[in-house]
DRENTORKOL-3810 file (N, C-alpha, C; in nm, 4 decimals):
REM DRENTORKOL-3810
@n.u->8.7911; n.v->11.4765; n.w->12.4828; ca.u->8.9023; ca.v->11.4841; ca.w->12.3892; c.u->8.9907; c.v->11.3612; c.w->12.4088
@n.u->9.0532; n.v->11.3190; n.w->12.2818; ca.u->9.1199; ca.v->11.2113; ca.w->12.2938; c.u->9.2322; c.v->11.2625; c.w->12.3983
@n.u->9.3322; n.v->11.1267; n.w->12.4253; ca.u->9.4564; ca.v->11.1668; ca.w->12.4620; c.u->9.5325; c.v->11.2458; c.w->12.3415
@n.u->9.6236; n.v->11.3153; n.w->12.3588; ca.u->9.7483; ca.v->11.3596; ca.w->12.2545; c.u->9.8385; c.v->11.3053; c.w->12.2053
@n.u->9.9001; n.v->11.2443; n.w->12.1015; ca.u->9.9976; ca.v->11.1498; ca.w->12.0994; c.u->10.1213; c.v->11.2679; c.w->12.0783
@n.u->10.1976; n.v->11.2316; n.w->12.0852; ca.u->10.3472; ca.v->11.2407; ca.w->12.1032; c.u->10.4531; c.v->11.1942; c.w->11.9879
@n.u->10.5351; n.v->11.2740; n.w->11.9366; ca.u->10.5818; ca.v->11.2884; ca.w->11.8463; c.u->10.6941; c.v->11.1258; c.w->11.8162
@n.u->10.6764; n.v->11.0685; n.w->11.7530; ca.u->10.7380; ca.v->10.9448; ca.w->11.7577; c.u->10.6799; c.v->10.8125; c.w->11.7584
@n.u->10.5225; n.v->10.8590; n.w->11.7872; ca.u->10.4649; ca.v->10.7628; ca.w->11.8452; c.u->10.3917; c.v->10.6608; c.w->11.7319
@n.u->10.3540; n.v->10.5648; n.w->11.7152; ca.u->10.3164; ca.v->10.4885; ca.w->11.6328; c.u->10.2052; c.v->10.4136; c.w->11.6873
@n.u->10.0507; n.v->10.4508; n.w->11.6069; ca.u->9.9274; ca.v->10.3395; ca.w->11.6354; c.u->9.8934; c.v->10.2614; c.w->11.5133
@n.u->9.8726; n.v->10.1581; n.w->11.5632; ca.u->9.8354; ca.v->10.0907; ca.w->11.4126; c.u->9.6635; c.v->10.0251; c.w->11.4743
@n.u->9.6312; n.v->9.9583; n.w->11.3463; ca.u->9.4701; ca.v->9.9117; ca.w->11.3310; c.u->9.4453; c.v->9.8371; c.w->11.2574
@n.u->9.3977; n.v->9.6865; n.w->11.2563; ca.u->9.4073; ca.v->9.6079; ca.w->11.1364; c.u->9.2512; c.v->9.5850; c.w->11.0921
@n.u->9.2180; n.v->9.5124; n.w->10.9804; ca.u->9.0682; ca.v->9.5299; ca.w->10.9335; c.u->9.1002; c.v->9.4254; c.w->10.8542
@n.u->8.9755; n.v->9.3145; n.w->10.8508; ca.u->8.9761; ca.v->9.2613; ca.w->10.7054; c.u->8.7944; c.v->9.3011; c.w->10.6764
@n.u->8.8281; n.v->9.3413; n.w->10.4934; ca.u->8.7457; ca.v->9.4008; ca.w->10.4621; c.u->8.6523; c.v->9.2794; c.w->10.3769
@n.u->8.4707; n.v->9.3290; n.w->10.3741; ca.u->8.4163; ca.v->9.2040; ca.w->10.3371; c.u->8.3333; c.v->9.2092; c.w->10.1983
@n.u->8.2771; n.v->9.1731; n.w->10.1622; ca.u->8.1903; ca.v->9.1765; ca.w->10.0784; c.u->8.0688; c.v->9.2760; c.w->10.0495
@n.u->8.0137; n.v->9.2922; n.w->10.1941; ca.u->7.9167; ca.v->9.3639; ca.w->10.2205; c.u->7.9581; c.v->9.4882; c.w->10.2093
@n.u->8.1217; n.v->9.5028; n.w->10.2709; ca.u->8.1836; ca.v->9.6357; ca.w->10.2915; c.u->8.1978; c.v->9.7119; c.w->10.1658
@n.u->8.2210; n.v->9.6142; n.w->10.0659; ca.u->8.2543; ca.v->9.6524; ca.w->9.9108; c.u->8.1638; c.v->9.7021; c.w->9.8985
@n.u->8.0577; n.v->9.6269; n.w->9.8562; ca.u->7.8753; ca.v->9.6423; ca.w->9.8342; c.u->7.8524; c.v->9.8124; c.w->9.8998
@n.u->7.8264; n.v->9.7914; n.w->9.9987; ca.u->7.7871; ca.v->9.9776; ca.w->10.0665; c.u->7.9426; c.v->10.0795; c.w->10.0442
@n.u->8.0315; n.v->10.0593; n.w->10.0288; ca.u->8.1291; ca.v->10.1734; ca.w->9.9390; c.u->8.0671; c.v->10.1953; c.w->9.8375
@n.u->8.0780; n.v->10.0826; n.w->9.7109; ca.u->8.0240; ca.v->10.0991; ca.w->9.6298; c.u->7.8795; c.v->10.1588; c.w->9.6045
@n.u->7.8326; n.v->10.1308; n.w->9.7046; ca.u->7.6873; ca.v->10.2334; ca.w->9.6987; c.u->7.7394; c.v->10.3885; c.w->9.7295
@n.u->7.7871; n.v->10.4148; n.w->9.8309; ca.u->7.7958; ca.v->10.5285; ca.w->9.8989; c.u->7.9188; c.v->10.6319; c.w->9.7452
@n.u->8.0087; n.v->10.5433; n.w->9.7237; ca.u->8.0708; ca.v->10.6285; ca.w->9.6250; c.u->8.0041; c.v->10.6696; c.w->9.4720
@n.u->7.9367; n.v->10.5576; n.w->9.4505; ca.u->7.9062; ca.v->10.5224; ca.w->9.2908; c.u->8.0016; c.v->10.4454; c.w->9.2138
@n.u->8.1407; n.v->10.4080; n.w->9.2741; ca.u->8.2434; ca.v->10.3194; ca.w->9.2429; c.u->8.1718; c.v->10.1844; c.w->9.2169
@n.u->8.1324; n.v->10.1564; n.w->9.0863; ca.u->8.0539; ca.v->9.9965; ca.w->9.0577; c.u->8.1602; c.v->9.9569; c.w->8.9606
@n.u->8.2932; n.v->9.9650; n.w->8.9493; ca.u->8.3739; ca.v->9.8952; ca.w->8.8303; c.u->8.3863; c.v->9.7886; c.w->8.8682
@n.u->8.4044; n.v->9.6657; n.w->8.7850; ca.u->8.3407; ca.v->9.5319; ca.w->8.7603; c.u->8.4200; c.v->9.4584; c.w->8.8380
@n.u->8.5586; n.v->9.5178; n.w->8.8518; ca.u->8.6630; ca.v->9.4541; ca.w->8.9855; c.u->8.6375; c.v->9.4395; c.w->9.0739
@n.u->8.5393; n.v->9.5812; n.w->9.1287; ca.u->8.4733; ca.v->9.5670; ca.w->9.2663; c.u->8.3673; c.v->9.4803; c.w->9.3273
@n.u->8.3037; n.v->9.4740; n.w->9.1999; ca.u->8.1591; ca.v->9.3673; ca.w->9.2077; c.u->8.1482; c.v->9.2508; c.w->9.1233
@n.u->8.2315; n.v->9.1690; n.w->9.0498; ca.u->8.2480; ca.v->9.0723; ca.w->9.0383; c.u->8.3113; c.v->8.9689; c.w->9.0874
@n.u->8.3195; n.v->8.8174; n.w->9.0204; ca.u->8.3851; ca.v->8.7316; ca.w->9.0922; c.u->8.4028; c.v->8.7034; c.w->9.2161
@n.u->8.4449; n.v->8.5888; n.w->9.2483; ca.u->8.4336; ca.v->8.5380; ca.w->9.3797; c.u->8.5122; c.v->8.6081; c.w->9.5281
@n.u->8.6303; n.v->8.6929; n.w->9.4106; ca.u->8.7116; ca.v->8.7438; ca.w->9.5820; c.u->8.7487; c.v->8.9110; c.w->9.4994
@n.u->8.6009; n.v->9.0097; n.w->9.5272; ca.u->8.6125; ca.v->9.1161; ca.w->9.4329; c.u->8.7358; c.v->9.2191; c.w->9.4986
@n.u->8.8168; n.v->9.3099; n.w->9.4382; ca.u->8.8823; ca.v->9.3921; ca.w->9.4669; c.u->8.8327; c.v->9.5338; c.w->9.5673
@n.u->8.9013; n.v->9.5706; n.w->9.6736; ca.u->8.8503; ca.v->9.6493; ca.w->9.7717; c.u->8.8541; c.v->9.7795; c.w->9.7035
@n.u->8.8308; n.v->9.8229; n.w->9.7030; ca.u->8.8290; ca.v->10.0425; ca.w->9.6711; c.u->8.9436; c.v->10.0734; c.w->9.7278
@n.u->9.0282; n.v->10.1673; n.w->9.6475; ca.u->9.1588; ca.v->10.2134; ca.w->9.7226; c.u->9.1096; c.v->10.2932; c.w->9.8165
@n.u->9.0106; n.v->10.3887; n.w->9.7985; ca.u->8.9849; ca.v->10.4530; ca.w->9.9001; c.u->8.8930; c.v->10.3804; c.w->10.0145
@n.u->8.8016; n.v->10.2841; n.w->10.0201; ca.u->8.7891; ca.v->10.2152; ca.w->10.1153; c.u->8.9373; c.v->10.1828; c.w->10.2238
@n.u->9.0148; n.v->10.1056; n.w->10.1612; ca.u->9.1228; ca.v->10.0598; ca.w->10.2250; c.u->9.2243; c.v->10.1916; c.w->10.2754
@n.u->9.1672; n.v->10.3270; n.w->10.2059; ca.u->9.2398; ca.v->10.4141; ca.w->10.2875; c.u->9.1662; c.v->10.4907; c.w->10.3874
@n.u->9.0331; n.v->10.3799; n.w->10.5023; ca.u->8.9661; ca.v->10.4355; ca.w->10.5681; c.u->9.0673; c.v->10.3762; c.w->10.6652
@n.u->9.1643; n.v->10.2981; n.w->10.6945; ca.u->9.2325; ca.v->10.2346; ca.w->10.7758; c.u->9.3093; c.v->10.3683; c.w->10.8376
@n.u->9.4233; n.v->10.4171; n.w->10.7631; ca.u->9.4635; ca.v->10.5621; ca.w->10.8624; c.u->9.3982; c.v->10.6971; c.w->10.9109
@n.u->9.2782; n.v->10.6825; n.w->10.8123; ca.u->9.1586; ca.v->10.8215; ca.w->10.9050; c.u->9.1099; c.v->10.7390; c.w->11.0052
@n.u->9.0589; n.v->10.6174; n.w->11.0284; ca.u->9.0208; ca.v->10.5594; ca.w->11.1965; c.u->9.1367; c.v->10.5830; c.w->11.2523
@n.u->9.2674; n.v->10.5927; n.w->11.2209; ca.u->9.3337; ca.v->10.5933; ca.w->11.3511; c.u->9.3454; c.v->10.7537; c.w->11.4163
@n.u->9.3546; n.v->10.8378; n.w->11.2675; ca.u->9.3441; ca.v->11.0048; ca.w->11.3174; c.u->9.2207; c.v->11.0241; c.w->11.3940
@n.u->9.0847; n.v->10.9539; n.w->11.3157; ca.u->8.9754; ca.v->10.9965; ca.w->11.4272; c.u->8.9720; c.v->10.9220; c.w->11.5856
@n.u->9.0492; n.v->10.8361; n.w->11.5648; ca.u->9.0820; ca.v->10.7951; ca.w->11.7081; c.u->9.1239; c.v->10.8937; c.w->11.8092
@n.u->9.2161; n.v->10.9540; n.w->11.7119; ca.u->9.2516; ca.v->11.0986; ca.w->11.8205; c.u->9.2440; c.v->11.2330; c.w->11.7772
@n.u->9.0803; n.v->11.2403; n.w->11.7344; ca.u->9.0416; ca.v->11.3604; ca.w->11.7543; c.u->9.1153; c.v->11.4698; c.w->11.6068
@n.u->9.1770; n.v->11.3938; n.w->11.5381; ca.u->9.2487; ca.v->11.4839; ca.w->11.4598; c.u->9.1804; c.v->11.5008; c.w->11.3075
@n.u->9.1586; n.v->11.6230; n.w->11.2736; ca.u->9.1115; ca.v->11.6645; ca.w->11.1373; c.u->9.2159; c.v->11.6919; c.w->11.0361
@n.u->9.2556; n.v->11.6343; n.w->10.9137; ca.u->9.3283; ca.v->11.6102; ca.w->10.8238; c.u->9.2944; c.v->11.7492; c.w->10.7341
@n.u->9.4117; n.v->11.7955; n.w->10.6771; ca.u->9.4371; ca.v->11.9006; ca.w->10.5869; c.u->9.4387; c.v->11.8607; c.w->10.4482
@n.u->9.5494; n.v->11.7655; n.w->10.4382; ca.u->9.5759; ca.v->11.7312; ca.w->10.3424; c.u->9.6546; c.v->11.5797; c.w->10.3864
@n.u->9.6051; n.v->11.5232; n.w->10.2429; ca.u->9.6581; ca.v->11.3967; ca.w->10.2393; c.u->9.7168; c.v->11.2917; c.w->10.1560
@n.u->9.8132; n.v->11.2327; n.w->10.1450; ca.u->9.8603; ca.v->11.1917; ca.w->10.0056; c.u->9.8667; c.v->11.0551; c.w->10.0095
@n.u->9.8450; n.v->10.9686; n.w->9.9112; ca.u->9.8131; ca.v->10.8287; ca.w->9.9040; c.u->9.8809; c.v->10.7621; c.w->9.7820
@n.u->9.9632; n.v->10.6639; n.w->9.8251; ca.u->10.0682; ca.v->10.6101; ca.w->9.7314; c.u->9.9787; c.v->10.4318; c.w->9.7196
@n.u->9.8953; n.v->10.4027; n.w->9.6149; ca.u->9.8448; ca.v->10.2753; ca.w->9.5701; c.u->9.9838; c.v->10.1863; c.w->9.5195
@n.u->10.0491; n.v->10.0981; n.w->9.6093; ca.u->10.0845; ca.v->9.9559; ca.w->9.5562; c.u->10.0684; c.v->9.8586; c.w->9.5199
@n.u->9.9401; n.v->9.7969; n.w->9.5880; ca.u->9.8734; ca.v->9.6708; ca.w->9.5475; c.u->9.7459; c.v->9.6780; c.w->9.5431
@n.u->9.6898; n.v->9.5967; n.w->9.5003; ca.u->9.5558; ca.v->9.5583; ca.w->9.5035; c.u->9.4839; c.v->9.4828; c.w->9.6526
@n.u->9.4446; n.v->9.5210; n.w->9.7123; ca.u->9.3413; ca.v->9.4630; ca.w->9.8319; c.u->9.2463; c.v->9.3769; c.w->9.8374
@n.u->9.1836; n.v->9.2605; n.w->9.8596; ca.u->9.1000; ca.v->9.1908; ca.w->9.7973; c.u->9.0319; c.v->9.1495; c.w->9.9485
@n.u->8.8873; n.v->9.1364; n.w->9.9223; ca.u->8.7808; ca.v->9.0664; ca.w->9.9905; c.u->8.8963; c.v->8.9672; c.w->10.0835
@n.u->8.8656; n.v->8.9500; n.w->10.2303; ca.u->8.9211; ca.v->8.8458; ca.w->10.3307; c.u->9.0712; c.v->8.8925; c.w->10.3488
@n.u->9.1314; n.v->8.9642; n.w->10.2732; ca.u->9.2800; ca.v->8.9883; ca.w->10.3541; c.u->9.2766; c.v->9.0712; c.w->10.4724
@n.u->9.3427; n.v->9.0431; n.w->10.5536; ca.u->9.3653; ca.v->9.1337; ca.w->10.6911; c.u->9.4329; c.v->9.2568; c.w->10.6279
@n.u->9.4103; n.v->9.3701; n.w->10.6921; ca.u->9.5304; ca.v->9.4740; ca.w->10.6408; c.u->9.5776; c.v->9.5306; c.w->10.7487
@n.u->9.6731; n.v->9.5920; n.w->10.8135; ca.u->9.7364; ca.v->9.6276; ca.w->10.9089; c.u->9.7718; c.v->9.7429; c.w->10.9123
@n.u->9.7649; n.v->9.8784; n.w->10.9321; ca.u->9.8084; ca.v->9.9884; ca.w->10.8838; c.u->9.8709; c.v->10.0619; c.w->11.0497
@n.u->9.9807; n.v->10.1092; n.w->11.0276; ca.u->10.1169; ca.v->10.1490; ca.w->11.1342; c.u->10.0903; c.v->10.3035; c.w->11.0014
@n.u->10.0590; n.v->10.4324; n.w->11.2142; ca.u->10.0432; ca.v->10.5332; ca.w->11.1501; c.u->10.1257; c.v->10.6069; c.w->11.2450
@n.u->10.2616; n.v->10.6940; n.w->11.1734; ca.u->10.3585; ca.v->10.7134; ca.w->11.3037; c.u->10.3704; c.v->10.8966; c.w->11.2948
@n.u->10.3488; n.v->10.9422; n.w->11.3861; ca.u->10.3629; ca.v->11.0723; ca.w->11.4046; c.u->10.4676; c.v->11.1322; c.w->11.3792
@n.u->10.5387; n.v->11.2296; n.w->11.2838; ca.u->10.6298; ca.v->11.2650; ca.w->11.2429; c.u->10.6637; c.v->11.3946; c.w->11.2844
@n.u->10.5505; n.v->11.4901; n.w->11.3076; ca.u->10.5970; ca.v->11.5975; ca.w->11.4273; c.u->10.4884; c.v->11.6850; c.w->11.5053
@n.u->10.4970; n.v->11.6671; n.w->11.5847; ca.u->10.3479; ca.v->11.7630; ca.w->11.6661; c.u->10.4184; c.v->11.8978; c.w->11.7423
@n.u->10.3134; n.v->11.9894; n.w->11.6949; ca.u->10.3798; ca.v->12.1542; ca.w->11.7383; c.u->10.2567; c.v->12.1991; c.w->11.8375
@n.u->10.2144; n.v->12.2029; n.w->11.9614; ca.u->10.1378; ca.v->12.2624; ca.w->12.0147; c.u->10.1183; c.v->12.4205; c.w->11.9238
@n.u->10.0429; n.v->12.5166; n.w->12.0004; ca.u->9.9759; ca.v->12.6252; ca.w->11.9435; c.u->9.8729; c.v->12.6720; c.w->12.0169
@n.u->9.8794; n.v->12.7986; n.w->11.9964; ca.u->9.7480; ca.v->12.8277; ca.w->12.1670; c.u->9.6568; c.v->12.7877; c.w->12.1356
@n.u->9.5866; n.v->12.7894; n.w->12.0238; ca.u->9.4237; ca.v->12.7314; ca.w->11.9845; c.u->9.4255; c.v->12.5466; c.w->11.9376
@n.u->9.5599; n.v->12.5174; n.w->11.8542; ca.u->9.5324; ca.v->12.4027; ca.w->11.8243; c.u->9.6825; c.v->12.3202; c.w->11.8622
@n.u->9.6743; n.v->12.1793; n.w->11.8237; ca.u->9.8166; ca.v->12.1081; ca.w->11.8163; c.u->9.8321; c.v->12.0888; c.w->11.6458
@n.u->9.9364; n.v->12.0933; n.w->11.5997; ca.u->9.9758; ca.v->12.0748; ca.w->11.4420; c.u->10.0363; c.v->11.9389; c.w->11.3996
@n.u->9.9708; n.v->11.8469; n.w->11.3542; ca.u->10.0640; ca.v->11.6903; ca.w->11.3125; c.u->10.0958; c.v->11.6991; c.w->11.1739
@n.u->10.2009; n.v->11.6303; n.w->11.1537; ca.u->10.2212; ca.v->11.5303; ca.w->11.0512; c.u->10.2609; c.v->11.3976; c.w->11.0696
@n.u->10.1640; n.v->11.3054; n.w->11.0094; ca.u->10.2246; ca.v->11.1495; ca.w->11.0019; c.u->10.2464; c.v->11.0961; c.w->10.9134
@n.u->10.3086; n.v->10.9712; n.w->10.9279; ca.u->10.2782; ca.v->10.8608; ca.w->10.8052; c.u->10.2319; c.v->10.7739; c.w->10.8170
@n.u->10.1803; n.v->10.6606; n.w->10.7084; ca.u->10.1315; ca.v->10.6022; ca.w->10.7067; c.u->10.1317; c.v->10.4527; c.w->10.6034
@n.u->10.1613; n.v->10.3679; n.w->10.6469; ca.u->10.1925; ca.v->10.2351; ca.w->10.5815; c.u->10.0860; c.v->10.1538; c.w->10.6176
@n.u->10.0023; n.v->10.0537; n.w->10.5029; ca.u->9.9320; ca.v->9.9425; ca.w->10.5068; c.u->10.0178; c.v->9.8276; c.w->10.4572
@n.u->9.9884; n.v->9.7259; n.w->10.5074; ca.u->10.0252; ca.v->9.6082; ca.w->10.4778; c.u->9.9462; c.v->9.5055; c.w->10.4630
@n.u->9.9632; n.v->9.3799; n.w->10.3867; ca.u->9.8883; ca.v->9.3170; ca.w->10.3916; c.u->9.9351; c.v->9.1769; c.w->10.4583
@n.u->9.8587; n.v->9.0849; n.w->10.4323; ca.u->9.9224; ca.v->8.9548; ca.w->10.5127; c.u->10.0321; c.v->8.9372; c.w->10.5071
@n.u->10.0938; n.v->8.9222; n.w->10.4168; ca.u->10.2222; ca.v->8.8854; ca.w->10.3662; c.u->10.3756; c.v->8.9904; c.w->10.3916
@n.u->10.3008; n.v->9.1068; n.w->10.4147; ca.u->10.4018; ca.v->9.1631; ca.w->10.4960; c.u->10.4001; c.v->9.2759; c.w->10.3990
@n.u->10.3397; n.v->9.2410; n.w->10.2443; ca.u->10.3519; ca.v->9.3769; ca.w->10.1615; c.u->10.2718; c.v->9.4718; c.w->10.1556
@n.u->10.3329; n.v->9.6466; n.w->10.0909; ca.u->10.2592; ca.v->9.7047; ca.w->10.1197; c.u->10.1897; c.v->9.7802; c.w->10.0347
@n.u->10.0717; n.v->9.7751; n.w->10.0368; ca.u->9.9689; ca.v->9.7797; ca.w->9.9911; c.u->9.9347; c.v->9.9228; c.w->9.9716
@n.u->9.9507; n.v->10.0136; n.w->10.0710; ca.u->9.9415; ca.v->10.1453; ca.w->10.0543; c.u->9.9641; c.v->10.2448; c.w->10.1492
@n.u->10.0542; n.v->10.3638; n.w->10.1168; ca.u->10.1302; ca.v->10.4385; ca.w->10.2098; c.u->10.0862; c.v->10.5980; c.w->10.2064
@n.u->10.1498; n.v->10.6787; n.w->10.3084; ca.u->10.1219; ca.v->10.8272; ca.w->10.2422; c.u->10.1560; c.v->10.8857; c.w->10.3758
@n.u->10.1171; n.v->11.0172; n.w->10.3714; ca.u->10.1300; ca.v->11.1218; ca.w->10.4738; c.u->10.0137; c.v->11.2265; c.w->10.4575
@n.u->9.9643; n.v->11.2589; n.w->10.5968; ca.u->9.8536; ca.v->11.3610; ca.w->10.6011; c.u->9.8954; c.v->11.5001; c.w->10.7295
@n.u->9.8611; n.v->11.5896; n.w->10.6849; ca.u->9.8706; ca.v->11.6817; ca.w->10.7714; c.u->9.7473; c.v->11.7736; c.w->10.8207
@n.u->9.7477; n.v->11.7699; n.w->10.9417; ca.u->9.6294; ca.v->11.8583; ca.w->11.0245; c.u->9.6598; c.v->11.9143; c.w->11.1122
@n.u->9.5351; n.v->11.8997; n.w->11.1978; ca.u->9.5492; ca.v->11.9584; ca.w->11.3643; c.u->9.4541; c.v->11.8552; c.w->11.4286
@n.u->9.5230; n.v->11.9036; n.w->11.5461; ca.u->9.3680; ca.v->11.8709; ca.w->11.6776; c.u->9.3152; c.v->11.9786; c.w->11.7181
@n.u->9.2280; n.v->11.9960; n.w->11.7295; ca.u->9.1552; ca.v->12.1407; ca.w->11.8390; c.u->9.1604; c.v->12.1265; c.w->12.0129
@n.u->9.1932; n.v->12.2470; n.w->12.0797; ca.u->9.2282; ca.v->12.2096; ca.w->12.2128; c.u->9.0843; c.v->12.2295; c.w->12.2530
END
């Protein structure tokens, strides 16, 4: 089992996403719109780019309930993205622990690209 994080706590994870990465989303979803697969610097999948805050929950072990996703920008082939995912409250429980976090992406430039909040558990 992972460690437990602690209410306050903030992990982040950065990624730049590639070509290839587009290519197998786009396979795996059926997402082929022409943004994604054209031109020289194609547009990432919002939901690709919202694999950035489930690596950090599966980092610690945590299964998501629900989850909400606020699209600001567009993501493109070669940008770094940075995503800061901060724990907003953890309730132990005899069988499980209970989170809510949030969650902000950014992109190079400091803007953000895409935000939200998810709620789950961990299993003890």
């Amino acid at each position: 089992m992972a460690e437990l994080p602690a209410e306050g706590e903030t992990k982040s994870y950065s990624r730049t996403f590639t070509n290839e990465d587009v290519a197998q989303f786009a396979d795996l979803s059926g997402d082929r719109g022409s943004h994604h697969e054209e031109g020289d610097n194609p547009m990432v999948h919002g939901l690709l780019t919202a694999t950035l805050p489930t690596k950090i929950g599966g980092d610690m072990d945590y299964i998501a309930q629900s989850m909400s996703f606020e699209f600001h920008r567009p993501v493109y082939v070669g940008e770094e993205i940075t995503c800061e995912s901060t724990v907003e409250s953890f309730e132990s429980r005899e069988t499980r622990h209970e989170m809510v976090a949030s969650f902000v992406c950014r992109n190079e430039d400091g803007e953000v690209v895409l935000d939200g909040e998810t709620e789950g558990v961990i299993f003890r």
